[in-house]
N, C-alpha and C positions, 0 to 999 in steps of 0.2 A: 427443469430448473424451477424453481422457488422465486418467489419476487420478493425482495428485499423484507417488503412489508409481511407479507407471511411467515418468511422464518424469524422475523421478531416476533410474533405474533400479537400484531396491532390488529385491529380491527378495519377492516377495510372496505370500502362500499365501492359495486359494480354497475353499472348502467344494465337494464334489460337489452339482451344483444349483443353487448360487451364482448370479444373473446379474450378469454384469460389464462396464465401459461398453466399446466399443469403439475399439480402438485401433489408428491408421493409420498401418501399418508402412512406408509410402511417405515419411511426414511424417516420421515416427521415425527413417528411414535417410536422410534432408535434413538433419535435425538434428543426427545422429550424425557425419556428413562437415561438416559447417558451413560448407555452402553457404547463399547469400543467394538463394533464389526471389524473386522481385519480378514484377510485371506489366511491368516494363520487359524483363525477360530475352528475347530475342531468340535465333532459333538462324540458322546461319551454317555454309559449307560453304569448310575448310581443305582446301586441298594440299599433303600430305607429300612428305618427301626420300623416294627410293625405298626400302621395306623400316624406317621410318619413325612407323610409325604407333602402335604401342604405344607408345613411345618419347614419342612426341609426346602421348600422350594420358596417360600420368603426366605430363610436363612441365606441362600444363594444369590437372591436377587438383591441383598442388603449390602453384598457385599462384591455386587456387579457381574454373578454370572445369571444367563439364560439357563432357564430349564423348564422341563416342558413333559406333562404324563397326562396320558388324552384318558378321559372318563366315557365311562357307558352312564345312559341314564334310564331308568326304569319306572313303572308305578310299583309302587311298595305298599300290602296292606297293614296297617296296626290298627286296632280297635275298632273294625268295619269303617275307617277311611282310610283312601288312599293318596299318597304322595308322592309327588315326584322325588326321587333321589339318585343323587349321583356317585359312583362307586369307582374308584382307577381299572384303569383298562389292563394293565398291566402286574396287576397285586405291588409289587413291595419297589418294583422297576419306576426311576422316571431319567429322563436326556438330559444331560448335561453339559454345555459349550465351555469348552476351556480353550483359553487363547495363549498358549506359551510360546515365547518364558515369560510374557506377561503378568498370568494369572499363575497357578499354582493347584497342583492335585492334593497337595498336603493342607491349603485352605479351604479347600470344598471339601476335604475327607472332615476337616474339624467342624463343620458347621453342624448343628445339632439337629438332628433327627439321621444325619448321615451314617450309615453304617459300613461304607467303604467301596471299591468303584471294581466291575466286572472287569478282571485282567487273567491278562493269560502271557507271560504274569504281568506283562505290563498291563495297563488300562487299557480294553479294545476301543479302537473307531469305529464308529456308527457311519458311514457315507451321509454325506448332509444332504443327500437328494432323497435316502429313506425316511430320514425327521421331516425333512420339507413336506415331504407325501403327505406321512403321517398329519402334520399340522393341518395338514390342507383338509383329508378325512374328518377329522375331529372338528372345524369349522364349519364343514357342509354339514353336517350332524347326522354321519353314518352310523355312528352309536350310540345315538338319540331316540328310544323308542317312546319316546314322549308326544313332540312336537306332532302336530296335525300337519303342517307340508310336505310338498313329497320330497324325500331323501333319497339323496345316492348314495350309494355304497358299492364297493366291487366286488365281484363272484367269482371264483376259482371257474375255469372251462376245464374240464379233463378231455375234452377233444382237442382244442385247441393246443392246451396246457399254458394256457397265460390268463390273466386276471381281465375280466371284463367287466366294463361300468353299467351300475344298473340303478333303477329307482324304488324305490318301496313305499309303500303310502301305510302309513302305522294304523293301528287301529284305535276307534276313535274315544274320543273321553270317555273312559267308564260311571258307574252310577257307582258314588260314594264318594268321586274326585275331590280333592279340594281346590278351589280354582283360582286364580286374581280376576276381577272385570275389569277391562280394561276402555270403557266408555259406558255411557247412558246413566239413566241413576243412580247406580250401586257402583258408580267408577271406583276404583281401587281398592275396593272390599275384596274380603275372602270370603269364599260363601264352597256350599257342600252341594254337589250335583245329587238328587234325587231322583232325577227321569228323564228318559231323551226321548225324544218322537224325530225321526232325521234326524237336522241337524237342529235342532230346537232343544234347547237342555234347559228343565226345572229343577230351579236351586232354593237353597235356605243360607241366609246370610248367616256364616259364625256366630255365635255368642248371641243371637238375634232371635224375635220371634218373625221372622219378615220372609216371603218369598217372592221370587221372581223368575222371568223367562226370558230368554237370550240367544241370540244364533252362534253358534259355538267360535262363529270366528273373533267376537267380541270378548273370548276368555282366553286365558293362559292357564296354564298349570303351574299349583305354586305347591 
């Protein structure tokens, strides 16, 4: 449960040692977007106009549905630097919660970027414990080849034959990256990776004549 003061969201001051009830930031960000979860909410798999999907997925959220298309993210080279970027996991595919007779499949088919919803011939159900999965994957950042932490992701067993949890450690910022700093002098600059020694990486601030040296867990990839 929630204490009065939170879900108004007053600001509220605790004593060190205090115990205080807990509070379900899950429910609290439901409530905050003010969406209607219901037992009836059903999820459901749209296909977008090509290059479509962001697009499509504020059009949904404007007009109260959830939806949801997990990305892979990669370094990408143009012009000998590289970027982080992110690309759908799914191509033209993203999840879509429809809650009837509430909502309606004929006002999620007209939202724009929408190109109509996989039926056979009705609209098929997605079980909402495989979106849940899914959501949960794409938060731990299984298809993340970016991030420097180590990632989980699951692996097919062919002895077994069921999915097994595993970790992968990415490999680490390449020479050319472009990166954020994210503390010490060069705080929130972009700068260009030049050279690593370990974990020690020589950068050139953007647009700069300026360089510097940093232990790689003080950068991001931007």
């Amino acid at each position: 449960m929630q204490t009065g003061a939170a879900m108004n969201n007053r600001p509220v001051t605790y004593k060190i040692g205090q115990v205080v009830e807990f509070v379900d930031l899950i429910e609290r960000e439901r409530a905050e977007d003010q969406f209607q979860i219901t037992p009836t909410s059903r999820w459901y798999v749209a296909v977008t106009n090509p290059n479509c999907q962001a697009r499509a997925a504020l059009g949904l959220h404007e007009l109260g549905y959830r939806s949801f298309y997990p990305k892979i993210r990669r370094w990408v080279s143009h012009a000998r630097v590289k970027t982080a970027k992110e690309k759908p996991l799914l191509g033209r595919y993203i999840f879509v919660e429809v809650d009837q007779p509430r909502q309606s499949f004929g006002a999620a088919r007209a939202v724009n970027g929408i190109e109509g919803f996989v039926s056979n011939p009705d609209p098929v159900r997605i079980p909402n414990k495989f979106v849940q999965h899914m959501r949960e994957r794409y938060v731990y950042g299984e298809w993340d080849f970016v991030r420097q932490e180590p990632c989980p992701f699951y692996e097919w067993n062919a002895v077994t034959g069921q999915m097994e949890l595993q970790t992968r450690k990415n490999a680490p910022i390449p020479i050319g990256a472009r990166i954020k700093i994210v503390e010490g002098e060069f705080n929130d600059m972009l700068a260009i990776v030049t050279a690593r020694k370990g974990r020690r990486l020589d950068f050139k601030i953007a647009g700069e004549n300026r360089y510097g040296r940093m232990n790689e867990c003080s950068v991001r990839a931007a």
